[in-house]
C-alpha positions as CSV (number, residue, x, y, z in Angstrom):
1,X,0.0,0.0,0.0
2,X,1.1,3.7,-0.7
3,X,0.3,6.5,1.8
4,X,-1.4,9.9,0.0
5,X,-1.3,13.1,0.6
6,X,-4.2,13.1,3.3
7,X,-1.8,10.1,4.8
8,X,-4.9,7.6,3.7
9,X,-3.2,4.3,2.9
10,X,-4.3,2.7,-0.9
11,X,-3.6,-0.1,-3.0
12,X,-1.1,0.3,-5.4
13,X,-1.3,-1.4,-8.8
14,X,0.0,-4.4,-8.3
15,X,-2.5,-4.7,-5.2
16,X,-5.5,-3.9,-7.2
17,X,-4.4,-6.0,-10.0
18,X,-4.2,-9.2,-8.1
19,X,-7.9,-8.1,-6.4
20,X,-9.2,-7.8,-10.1
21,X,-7.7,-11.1,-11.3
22,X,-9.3,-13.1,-8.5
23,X,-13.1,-12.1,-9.5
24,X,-11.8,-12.7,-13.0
25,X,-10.2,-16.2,-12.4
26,X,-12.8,-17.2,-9.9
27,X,-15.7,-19.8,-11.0
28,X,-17.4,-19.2,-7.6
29,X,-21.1,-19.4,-9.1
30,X,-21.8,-16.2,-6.8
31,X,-18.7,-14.3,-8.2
32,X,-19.5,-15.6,-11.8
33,X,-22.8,-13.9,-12.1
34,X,-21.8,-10.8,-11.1
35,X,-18.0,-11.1,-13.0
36,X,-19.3,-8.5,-15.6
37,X,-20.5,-6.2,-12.9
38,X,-17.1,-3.8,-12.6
39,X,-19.0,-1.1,-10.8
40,X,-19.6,-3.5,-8.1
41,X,-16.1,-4.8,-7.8
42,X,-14.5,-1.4,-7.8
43,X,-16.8,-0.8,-5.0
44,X,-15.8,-3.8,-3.0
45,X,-12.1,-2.4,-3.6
46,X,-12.9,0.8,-2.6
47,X,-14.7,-0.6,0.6
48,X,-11.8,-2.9,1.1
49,X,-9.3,-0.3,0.9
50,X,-10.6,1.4,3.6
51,X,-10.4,-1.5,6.3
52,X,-6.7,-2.3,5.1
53,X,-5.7,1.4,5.6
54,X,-7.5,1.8,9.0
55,X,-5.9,-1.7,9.7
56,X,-2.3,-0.4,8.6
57,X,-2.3,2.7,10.8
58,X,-3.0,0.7,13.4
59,X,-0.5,-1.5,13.0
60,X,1.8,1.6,12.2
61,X,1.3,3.2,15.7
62,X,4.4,3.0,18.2
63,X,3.7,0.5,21.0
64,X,1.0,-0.3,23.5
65,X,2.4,1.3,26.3
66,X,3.1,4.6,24.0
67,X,-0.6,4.9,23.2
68,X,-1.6,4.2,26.9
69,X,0.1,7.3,27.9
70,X,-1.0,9.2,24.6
71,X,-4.7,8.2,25.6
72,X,-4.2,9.3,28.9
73,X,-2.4,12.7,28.0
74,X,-5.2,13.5,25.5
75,X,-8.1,12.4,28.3
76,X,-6.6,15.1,30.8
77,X,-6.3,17.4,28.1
78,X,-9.6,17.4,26.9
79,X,-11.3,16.9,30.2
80,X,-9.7,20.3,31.3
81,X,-11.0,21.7,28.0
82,X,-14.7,20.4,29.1
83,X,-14.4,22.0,32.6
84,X,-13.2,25.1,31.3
85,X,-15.8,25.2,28.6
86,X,-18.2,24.7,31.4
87,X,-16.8,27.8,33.3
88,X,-17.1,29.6,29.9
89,X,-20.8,29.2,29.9
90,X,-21.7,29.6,33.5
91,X,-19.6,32.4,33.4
92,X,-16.8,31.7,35.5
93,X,-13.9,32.4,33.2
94,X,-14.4,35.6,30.9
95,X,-12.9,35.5,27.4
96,X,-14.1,38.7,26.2
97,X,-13.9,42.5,27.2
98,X,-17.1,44.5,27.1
99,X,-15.0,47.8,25.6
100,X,-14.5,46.4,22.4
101,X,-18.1,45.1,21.9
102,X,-18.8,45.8,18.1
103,X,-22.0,48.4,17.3
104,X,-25.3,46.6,16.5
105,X,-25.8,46.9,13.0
106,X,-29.7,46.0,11.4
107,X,-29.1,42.3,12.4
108,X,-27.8,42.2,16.1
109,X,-25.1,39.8,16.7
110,X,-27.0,38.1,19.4
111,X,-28.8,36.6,16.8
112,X,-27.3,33.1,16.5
113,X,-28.8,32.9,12.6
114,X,-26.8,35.5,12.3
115,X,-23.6,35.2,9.9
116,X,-21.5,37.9,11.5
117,X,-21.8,36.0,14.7
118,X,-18.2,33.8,14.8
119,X,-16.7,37.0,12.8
120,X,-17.2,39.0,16.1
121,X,-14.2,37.5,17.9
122,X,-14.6,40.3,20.9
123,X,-18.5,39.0,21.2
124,X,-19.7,37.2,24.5
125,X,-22.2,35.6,22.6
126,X,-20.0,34.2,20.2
127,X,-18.3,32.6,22.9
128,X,-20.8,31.1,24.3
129,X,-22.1,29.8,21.4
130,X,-18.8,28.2,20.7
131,X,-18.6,27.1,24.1
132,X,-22.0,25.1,23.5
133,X,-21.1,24.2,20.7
134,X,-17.6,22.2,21.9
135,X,-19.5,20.4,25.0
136,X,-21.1,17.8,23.3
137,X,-17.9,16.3,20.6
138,X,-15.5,17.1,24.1
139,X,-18.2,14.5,26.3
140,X,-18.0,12.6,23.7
141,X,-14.2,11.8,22.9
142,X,-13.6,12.0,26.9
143,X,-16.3,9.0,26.5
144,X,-14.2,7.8,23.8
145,X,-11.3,7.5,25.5
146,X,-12.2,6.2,28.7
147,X,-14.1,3.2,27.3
148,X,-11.4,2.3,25.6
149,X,-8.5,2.6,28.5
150,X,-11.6,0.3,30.4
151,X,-11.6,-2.1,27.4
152,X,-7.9,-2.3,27.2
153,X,-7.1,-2.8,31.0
154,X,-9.8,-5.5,31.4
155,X,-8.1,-7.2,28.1
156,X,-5.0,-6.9,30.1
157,X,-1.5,-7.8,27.9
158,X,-2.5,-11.5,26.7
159,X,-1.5,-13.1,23.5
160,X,-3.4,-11.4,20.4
161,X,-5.1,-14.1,18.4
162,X,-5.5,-14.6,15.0
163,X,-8.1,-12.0,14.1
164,X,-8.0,-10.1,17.5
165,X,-8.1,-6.8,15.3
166,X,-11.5,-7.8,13.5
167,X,-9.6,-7.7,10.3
168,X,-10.6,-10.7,8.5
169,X,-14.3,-9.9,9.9
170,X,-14.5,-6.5,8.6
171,X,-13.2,-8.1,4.8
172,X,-15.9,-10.3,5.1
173,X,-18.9,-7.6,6.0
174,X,-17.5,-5.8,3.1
175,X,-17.3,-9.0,0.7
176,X,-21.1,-9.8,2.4
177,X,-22.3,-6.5,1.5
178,X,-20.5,-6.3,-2.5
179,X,-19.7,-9.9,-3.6
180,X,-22.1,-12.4,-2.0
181,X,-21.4,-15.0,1.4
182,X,-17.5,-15.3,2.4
183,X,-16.7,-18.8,2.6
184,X,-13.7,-20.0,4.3
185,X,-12.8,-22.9,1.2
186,X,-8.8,-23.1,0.9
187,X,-8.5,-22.2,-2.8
188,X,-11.6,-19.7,-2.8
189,X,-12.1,-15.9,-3.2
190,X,-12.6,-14.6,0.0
191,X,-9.4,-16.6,0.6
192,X,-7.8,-15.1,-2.0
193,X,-8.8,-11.8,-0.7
194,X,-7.9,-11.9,2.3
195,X,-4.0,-13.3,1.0
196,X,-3.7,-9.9,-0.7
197,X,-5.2,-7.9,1.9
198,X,-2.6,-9.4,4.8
199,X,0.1,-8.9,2.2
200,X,-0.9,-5.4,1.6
201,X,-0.9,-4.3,5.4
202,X,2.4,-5.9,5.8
203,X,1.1,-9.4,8.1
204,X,1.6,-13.0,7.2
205,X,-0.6,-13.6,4.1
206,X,0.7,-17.5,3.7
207,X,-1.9,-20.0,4.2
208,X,-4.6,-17.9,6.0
209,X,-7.3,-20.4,6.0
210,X,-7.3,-21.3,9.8
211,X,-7.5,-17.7,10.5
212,X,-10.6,-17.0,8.2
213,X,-12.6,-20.0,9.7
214,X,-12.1,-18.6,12.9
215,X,-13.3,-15.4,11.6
216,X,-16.3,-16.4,10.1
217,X,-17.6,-18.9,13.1
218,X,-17.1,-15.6,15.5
């Protein structure tokens, strides 16, 4: 996989050519009626390119212990942001000064439809407004985060299995959803998939068909 410019992690050619050449090659009877349908392969692709880049980053990220203490730097961070937003709207902590209010023009900057509202930095209301505005996505990562620190301390450090990261699952929703019922047959497409797709994330691609039973029994 090459990274782009937005650091989103796609297929290169080679990638997508062995993708194509399995829906080509295949005789599946589920693959062979829809082999002239290219619109819904590219979408599978498309679909599956997504799980292998979120899959890649993952995998990408420093160690566990690194992301335990990034997690917990960004919950303290953005908890103190929720508290202070908080203060911001029960008027604790004052952001503005009332001598550089702007003049009310025909619409009042009060009015939240207003356009000129977020222009007028030196505006309580706009303050507020953005204040309100930050509680709920600031609850919700701080929700975010500490589910997750829960999830990953009641895990504890055991020995990941074979699809702990959902991978293989999430190529088969997608392959359910564009292509037809994954099956976990040695010499079969989903198979064949899910060769290229280890491959192209950089894990053991060789002989995945114990992993993809497990998968699709879970």
């Amino acid at each position: 996989m090459e990274k782009d410019k937005t650091g989103f992690w796609r297929f290169d050619e080679g990638e997508k050519e062995c993708l194509h050449r399995v829906f080509i090659e295949c005789t599946h009877n589920v693959l062979k009626a829809r082999r002239k349908d290219k619109k819904e392969i590219e979408q599978f692709i498309g679909a599956l390119e997504n799980v292998c880049s979120a899959i890649k980053s993952c995998l990408n990220n420093p160690g566990s212990d690194t992301v335990k203490d990034h997690r917990n730097e960004a919950l303290k961070v953005f908890k103190e942001a929720l508290l202070f937003t908080e203060k911001i709207r029960s008027g604790k902590k004052h952001l503005w000064d009332l001598s550089g209010m702007p003049l009310l023009g025909d619409h009042s900057p009060y009015d939240r439809e207003n356009p000129r509202l977020y222009r007028d930095e030196n505006n309580p209301i706009t303050y507020l407004v953005v204040a309100n505005a930050l509680k709920q996505p600031l609850k919700a990562i701080v929700a975010l985060l500490e589910n997750d620190l829960n999830v990953r301390h009641r895990e504890g450090r055991g020995r990941l299995q074979a699809d702990s990261r959902n991978f293989i699952k999430n190529i088969a929703r997608v392959y359910r959803r564009h292509i037809g019922k994954p099956t976990d047959y040695r010499y079969g497409p989903f198979q064949a998939v899910v060769s290229v797709a280890l491959e192209a994330v950089g894990l053991p691609s060789k002989a995945p068909d114990r992993a993809v039973k497990a998968a699709l029994k879970g």
